[in-house]
C-alpha positions in Angstrom: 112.6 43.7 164.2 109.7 45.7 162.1 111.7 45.7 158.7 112.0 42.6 158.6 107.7 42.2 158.5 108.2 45.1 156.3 110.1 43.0 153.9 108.4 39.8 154.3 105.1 41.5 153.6 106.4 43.6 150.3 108.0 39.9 149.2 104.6 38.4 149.3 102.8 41.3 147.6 105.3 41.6 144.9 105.5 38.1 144.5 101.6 37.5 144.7 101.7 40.4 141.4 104.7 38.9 139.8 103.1 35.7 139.6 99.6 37.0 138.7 101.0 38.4 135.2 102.8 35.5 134.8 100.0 33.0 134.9 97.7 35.6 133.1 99.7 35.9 130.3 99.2 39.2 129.7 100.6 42.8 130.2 97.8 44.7 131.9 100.4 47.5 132.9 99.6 50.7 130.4 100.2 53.6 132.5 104.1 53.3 132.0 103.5 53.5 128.6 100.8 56.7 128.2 103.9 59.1 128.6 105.6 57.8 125.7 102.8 57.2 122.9 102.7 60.8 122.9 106.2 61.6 121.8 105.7 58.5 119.3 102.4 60.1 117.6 105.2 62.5 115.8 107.4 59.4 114.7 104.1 57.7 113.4 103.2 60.8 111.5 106.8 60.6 110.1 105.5 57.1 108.3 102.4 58.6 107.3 103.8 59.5 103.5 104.9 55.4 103.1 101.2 53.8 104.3 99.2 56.4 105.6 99.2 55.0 108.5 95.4 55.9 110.6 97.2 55.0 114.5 100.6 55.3 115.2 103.0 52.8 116.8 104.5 53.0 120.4 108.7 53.5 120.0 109.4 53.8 123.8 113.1 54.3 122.8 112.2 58.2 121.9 110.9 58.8 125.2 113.1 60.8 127.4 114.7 59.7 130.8 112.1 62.1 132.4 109.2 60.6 131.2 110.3 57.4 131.7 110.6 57.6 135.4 107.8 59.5 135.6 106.0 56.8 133.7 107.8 54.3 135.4 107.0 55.4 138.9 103.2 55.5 137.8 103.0 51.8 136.1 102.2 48.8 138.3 104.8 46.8 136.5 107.3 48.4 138.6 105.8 48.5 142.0 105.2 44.6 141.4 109.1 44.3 140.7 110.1 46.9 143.3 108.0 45.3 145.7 109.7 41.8 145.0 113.2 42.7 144.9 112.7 44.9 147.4 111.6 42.4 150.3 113.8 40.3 149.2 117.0 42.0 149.3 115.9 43.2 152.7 115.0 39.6 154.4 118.6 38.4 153.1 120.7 40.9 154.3 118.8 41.0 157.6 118.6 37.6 158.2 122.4 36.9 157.2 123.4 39.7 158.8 125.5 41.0 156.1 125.2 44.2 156.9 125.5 45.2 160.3 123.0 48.7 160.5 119.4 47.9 160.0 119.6 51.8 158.3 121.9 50.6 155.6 120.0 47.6 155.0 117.4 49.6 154.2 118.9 51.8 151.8 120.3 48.8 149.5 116.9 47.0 149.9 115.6 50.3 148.3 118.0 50.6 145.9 117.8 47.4 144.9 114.3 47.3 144.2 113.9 50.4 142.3 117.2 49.6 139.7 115.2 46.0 139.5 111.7 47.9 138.9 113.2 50.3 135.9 115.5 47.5 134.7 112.1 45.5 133.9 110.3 48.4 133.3 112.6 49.6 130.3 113.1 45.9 129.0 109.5 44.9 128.6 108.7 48.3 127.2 111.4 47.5 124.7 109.9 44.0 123.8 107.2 45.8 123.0 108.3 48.3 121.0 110.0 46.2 118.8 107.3 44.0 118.7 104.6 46.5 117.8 106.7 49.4 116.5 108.4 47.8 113.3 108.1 49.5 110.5 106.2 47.8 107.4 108.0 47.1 104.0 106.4 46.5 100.7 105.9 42.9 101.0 104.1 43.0 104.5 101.4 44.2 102.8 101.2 42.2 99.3 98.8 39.0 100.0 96.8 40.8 102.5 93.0 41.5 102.2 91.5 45.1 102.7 88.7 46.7 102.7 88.2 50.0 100.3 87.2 53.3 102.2 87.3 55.3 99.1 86.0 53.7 95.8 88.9 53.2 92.9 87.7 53.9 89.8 89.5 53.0 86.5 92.0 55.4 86.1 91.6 57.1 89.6 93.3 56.4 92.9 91.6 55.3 95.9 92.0 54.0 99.3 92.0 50.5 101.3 92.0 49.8 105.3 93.5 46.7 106.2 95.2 45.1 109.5 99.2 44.9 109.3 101.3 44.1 112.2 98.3 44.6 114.8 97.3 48.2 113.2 95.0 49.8 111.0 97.0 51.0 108.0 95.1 53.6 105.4 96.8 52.8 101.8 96.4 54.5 98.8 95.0 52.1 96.3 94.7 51.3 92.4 92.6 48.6 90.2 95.1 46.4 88.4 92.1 45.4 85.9 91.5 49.2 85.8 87.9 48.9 87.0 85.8 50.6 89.8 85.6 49.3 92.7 83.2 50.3 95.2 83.7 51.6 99.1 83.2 48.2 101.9 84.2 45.8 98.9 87.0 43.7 99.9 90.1 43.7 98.1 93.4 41.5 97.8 96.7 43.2 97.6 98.8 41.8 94.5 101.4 44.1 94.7 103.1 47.7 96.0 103.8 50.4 93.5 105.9 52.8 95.9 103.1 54.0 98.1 100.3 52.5 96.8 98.9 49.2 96.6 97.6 47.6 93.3 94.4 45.7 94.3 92.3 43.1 92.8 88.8 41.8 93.9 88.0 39.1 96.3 86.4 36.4 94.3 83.6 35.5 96.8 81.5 33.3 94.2 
């Protein structure tokens, strides 16, 4: 009975994987996604007039079924679920004997495992999307410290760089005492005027 070594040693792989980014925490798997920052560059570029946004942010839910699976089929996230679910399926119908061809077995194993790896696959990426991929309103940003790029002056608009949601947002930027303030000073947001952010100086006395 080779399948059934076949299976047992795609369980233990898959397994040995699954468990691996469970215990570390952390999604190591970027290939899946490489396909669809692409196609999301546009959408970020969309945002750009609202916060001038400097990277944009992965919305997996623009990518199309082709790039998907082609992503999909190149991302270790699903080999590690394909793997599992694949062995699986294929030690319990074989050693129940469920099904009674070894052929068929096979073909459900397979099936099985694949629908399990893009079912994962298209979930996590979704997590993360939604996670990452939000879209910033006006009081995201008030509270926050920046740092200015472009120097304000009194009556003149500049710009500030800060961290918001785990990305570098570019924001246009005035002086709410209507002074100058210089490029690498930092900066506290007070509040949002449409696009722009009124700032004040960091008191670092």
């Amino acid at each position: 009975m080779p399948l059934v070594y076949l299976y047992l040693f795609a369980l233990i792989v898959g397994g040995v994987l699954l468990g691996a980014s469970i215990l570390l925490g952390g999604d190591h798997d970027s290939d899946a996604d490489v396909d669809a920052d692409a196609d999301v560059d546009a959408d970020a570029d969309a945002h750009a007039g609202d916060a001038d946004h400097s990277h944009g942010t992965m919305d997996v839910g623009h990518a199309g079924p082709g790039k998907f699976l082609l992503g999909a089929l190149r991302s270790v996230r699903f080999w590690t679920f394909f793997l599992a679910f694949f062995g699986l399926t294929g030690l319990v119908l074989t050693w129940l004997g469920l099904l009674g061809s070894e052929s068929i077995a096979l073909g459900v194993s397979v099936g099985m495992g694949a629908l399990t790896g893009l079912g994962a696959t298209a979930v996590l990426q979704k997590l993360a999307a939604d996670d990452s991929g939000a879209v910033a309103s006006s009081s995201d940003y008030i509270g926050k410290t920046a740092k200015v790029v472009i120097p304000v002056g009194p009556s003149g608009v500049g710009k500030v760089r800060l961290q918001l949601r785990g990305t570098t947002v570019d924001v246009l930027a005035t002086s709410v005492d209507d002074e100058t303030v210089a490029a690498r000073e930092e900066v506290l947001i007070v509040e949002m005027d449409g696009t722009r952010a009124r700032i004040a100086r960091v008191d670092t006395k």
